[in-house]
N, C-alpha and C positions, 0 to 999 in steps of 0.2 A: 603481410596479412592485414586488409582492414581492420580492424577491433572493433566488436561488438560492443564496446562503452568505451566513454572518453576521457575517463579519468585523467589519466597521466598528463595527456594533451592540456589539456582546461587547467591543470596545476600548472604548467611549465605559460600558460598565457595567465593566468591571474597571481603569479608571482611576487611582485611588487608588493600589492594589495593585501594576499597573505602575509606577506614576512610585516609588512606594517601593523595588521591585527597582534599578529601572534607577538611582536616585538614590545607591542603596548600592553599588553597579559603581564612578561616577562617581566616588565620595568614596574607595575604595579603589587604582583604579587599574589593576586586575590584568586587563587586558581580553581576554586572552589563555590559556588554561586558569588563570583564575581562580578561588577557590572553589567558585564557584555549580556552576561545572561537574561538579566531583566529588559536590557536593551534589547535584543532579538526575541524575544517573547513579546514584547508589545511592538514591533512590527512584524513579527507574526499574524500576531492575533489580527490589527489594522489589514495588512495584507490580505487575509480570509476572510473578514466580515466576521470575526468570533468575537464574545465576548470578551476571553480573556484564553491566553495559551500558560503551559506548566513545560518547561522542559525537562527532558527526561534521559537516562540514559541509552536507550534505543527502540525500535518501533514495539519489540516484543514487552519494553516495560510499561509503552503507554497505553497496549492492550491490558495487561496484567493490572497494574496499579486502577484503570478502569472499571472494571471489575469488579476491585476491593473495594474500590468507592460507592461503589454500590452493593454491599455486601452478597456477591452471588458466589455460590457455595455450592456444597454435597445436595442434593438433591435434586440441582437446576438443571435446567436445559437450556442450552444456551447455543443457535441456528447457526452455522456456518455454511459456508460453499466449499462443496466437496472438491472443485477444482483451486487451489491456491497454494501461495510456500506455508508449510505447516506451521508458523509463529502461530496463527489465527489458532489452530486450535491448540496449540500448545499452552497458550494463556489462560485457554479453559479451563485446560485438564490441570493448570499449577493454583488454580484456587479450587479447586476439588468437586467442580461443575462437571458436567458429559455434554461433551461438542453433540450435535444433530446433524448431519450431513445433509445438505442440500446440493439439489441437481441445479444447473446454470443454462443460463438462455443460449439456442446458437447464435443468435446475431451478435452477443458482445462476452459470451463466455461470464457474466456476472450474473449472483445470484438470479434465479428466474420466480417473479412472485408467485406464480402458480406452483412450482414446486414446493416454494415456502410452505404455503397454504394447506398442501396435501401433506407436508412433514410434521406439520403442527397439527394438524388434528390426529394423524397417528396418535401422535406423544398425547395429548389429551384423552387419547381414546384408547391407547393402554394403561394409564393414569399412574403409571411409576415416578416420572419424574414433573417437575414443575415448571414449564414453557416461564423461563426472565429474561432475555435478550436474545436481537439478534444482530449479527455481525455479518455486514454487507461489506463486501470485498471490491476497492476497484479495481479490476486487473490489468495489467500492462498499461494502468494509468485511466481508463476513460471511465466516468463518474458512474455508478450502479446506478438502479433506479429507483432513488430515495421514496419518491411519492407511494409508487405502487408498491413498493416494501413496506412502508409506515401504513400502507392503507391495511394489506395482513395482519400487521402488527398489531393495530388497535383492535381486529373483530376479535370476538369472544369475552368472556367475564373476567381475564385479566389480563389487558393490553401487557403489548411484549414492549420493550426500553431497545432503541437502536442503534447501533455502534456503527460507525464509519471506520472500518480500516482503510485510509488513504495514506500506506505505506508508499504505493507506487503513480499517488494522484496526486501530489503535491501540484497545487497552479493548473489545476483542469479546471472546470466550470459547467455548469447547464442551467438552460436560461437564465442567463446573468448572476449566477448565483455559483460561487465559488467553492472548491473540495476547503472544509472545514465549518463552512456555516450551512452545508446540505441537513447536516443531522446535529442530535442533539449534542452527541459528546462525538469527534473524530483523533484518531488516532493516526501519527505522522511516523514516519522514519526519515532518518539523516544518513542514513548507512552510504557509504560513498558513490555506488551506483543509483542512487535513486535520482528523482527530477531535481531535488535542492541536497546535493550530499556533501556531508563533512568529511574530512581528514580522518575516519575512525567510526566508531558508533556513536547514536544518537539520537533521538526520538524529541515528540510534543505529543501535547492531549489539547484540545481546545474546548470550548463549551463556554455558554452562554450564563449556565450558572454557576454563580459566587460561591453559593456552598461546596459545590463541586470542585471548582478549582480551588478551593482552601484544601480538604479531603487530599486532591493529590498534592500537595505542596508537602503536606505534612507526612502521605506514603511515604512519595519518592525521598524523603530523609529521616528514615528507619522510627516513622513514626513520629517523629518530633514535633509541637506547635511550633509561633512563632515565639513565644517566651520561653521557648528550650526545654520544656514540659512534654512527657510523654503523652500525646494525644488520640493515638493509634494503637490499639493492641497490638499490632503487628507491622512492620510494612519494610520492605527491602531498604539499603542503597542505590538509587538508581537516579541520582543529579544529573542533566546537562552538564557536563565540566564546562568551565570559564574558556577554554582554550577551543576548543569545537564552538560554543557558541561564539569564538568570535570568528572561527573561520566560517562559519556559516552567515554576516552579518557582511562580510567580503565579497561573499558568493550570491547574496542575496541583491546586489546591486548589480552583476548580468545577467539576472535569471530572466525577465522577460525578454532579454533578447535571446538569449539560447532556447526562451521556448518558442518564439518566433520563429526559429530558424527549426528546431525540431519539426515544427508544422508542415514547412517547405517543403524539407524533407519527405515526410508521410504521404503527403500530396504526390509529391512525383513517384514515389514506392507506389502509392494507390495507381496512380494513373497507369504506370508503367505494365503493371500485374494484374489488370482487370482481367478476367475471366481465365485467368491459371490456377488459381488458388482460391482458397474463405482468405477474406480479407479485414482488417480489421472493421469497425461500423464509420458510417462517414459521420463527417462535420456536423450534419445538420441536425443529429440527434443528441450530441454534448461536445464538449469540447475533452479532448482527450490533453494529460498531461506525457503522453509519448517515454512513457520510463522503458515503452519496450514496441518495436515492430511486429508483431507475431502473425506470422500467416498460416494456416493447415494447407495441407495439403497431402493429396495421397506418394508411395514411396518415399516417405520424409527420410529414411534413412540415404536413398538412391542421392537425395537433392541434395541431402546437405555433405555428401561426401562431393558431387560437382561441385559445388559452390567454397567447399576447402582447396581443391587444386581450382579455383578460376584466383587462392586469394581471400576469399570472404570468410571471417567468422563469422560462427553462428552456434546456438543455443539452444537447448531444450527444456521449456518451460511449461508443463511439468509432467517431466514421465510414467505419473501416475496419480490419480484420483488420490486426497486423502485417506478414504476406506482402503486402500489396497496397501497402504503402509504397516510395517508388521507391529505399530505400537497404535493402530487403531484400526485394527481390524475387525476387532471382536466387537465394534460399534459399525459396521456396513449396513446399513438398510441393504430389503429386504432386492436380491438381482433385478434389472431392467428399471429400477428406480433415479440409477445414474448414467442412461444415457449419453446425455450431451458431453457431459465430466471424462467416459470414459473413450469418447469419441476424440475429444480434445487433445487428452494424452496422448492418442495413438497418431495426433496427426500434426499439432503447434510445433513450427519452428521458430524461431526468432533472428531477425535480420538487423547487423550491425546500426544502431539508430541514437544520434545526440549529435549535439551542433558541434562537434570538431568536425566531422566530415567534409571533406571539400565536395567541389561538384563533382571534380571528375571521380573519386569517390561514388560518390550517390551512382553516379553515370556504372559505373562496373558492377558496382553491388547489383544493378536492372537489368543488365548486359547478361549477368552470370546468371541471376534469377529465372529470368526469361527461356535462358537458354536451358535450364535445367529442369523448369516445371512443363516447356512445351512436348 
């Protein structure tokens, strides 16, 4: 069976490399914001164009601890895309905010500003709760659209604050301008499938501002300042360990070429599949971080059973609009308002896609494709 991800592959070719990290952890001792940490946090941040990164225990902490850094709470409202993996709104609901469901664009399945725009004057104009953030999703990698999101965000008499969940956007870009310094505060995941993944869980927050990045320094260790004084009324466990940040600081030295080669990749998917299937958006409108291939198409059940006897794995990503989960249901905006989200569901497959793949690979995953969408 091809594999849908390349995990195992990619550990058994960066070997070496690994056990050399991890073997310098071991001999030092410091397994707990040790070195490595600060060392992959400032080529983090360097690598993004951010001011400065926090490591974190995984993407859901660096939603969550976000958040708190800004103290948003019971009351809030806080935008999400109703198509995504539930972390986005789980982080809401765990600081005692209510997600807002938003409907997403067809051409890239992210947040859509016009939906934005009509969710937020809802909520203004039932006057329950208080519009604080919103949380723009990149999905299967390829960058939302910061501009016209933040251009929503600012109208009316209390500008909304914009969160980058680039769980699955790690090393995307649009116009020149990289997933982590798109928005003000961006949220990372390390979780092992993603574009940059660790041995494990694992997260970053990035942000340009200092007081921010002190805030989370201090969450993500149960509140603590830097002189060991409680400086947070509250705030989790949730550190980078020393041992992930150093496998990530291993893996961070083939990352542009596996995303190089992801590209290739995507390119011949595209090319191969024009006119079978929605495909993902091209090149010219961002550059995609490829954490995932996903195409719609109709009989997605018919295709992806072909494409298991051609050999191919493949993925459902995701079988259901957030509103239609049964711990957020009783928050659904109002029928026909999610659209595109519940279009999505009924029709996103995902197609085995990271640089272990060989050609001939590529070549069979198009073969089977082809042959099952025609």
């Amino acid at each position: 069976m091809i594999p849908l991800f390349g995990v195992q592959r990619q550990t058994a070719r960066l070997r070496a490399a690994l056990d050399a990290r991890i073997a310098a952890v071991l001999d030092h001792g410091g397994f707990v914001l040790g070195p490595e940490v600060a060392a992959f946090e400032a080529r983090l941040a360097a690598y993004c164009g951010a001011g400065g990164a926090v490591g974190v225990g995984s993407g859901w902490s660096a939603l969550h601890i976000a958040l708190l850094a800004e103290d948003v709470g019971p009351g809030d409202a806080v935008f999400v895309p109703a198509f995504t993996f539930t972390a986005t709104a789980d982080a809401v609901v765990a600081v005692g905010a209510t997600p807002v469901f938003v409907d997403v664009a067809p051409e890239t399945l992210n947040m859509a500003p016009g939906a934005l725009a009509r969710a937020l004057e809802a909520v203004r104009r039932e006057g329950r709760l208080r519009p604080r953030h919103v949380i723009a999703v990149d999905l299967f990698g390829f960058p939302a659209d910061y501009a016209g999101l933040a251009a929503v965000a600012a109208e009316g008499p209390e500008p909304l604050r914009l969160l980058s969940d680039a769980a699955q956007s790690f090393g995307g870009s649009r116009d020149g301008v990289r997933v982590g310094a798109m928005a003000p505060v961006t949220a990372l995941s390390f979780y092992p499938t993603k574009p940059l993944g660790g041995l494990g869980d694992g997260g970053a927050i990035l942000s340009d501002d200092e007081g921010l990045l002190s805030r989370y320094r201090s969450i993500r260790n149960c509140g603590r300042g830097p002189d060991g004084l409680q400086a947070e009324p509250a705030g989790p466990t949730a550190r980078l360990d020393t041992l992930q940040a150093a496998v990530l600081l291993a893996k961070l030295d083939s990352f542009d070429a596996e995303l190089a080669r992801k590209r290739e990749i995507a390119a011949f998917y595209s090319s191969a599949l024009a006119g079978l299937a929605d495909l993902p958006p091209p090149a010219a409108e961002a550059e995609s971080a490829w954490a995932l291939y996903t195409i719609r198409c109709a009989a997605r059940d018919r295709v992806r059973a072909a494409l298991a006897e051609a050999g191919v794995a493949t993925a459902i990503y995701y079988a259901a609009p957030l509103p239609h989960h049964p711990a957020f249901r009783h928050l659904a905006p109002p029928a026909g308002a999610l659209l595109v989200a519940e279009d999505a569901a009924a029709r996103a497959l995902s197609l085995p896609m990271h640089a272990e793949l060989t050609d001939a690979e590529v070549e069979t995953v198009c073969a089977a494709a082809r042959a099952a969408l025609s």
